[in-house]
C-alpha positions in Angstrom: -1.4 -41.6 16.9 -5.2 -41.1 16.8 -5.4 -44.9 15.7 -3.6 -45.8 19.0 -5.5 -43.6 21.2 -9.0 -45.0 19.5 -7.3 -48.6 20.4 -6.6 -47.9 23.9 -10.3 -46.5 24.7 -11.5 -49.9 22.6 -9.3 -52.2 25.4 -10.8 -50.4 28.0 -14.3 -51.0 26.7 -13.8 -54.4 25.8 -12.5 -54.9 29.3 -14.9 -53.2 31.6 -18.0 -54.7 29.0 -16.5 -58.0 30.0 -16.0 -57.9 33.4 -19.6 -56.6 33.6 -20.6 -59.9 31.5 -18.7 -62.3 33.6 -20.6 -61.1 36.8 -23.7 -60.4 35.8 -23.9 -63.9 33.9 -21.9 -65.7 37.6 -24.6 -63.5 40.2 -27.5 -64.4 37.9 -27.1 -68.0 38.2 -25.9 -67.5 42.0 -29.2 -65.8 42.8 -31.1 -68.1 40.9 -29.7 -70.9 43.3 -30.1 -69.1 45.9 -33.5 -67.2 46.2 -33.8 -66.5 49.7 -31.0 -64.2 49.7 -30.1 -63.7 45.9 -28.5 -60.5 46.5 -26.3 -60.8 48.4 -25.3 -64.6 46.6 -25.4 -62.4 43.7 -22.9 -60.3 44.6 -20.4 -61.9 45.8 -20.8 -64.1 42.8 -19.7 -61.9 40.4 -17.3 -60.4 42.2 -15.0 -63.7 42.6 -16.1 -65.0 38.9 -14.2 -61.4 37.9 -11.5 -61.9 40.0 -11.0 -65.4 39.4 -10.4 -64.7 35.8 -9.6 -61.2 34.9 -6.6 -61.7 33.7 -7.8 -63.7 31.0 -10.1 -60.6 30.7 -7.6 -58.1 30.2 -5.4 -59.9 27.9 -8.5 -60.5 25.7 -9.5 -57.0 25.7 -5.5 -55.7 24.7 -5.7 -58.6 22.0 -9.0 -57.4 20.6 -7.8 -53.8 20.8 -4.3 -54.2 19.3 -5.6 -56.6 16.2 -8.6 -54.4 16.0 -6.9 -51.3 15.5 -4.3 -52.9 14.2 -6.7 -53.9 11.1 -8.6 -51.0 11.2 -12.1 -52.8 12.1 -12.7 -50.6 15.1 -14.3 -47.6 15.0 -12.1 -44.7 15.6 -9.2 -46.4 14.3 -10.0 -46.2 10.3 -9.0 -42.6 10.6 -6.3 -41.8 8.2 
């Protein structure tokens, strides 16, 4: 049970850590191409890369998760 738990928390880490990727890497690049308003370009950026593909992002996080726990290379999941 506490290997599952441990695997859960890992998906959800994986997940939001990507989703934070994705957009920082998309506005970066948008504000760069944009300096007079890189914010906002920025922004909204990110936003749509996340969107566009977070699907893909979630089913990579619950794949990392579930064969990471699975084969006990997370932490929190060698607990036995």
């Amino acid at each position: 049970m506490k290997r599952f738990i441990f695997g859960f928390l890992w998906v959800v880490v994986f997940y939001v850590g990507s989703c934070v990727v994705v957009g920082a890497v998309a506005g970066a690049i948008a504000g760069a191409n944009h300096p007079d308003h890189a914010a906002a370009a920025g922004t909204k950026a990110g936003a749509e890369a996340v969107e566009a593909i977070r699907i893909f992002l979630a089913l990579g996080a619950i794949a990392l998760g579930v064969v990471g726990a699975w084969l006990r290379w997370l932490p929190g999941t060698r607990l036995d």
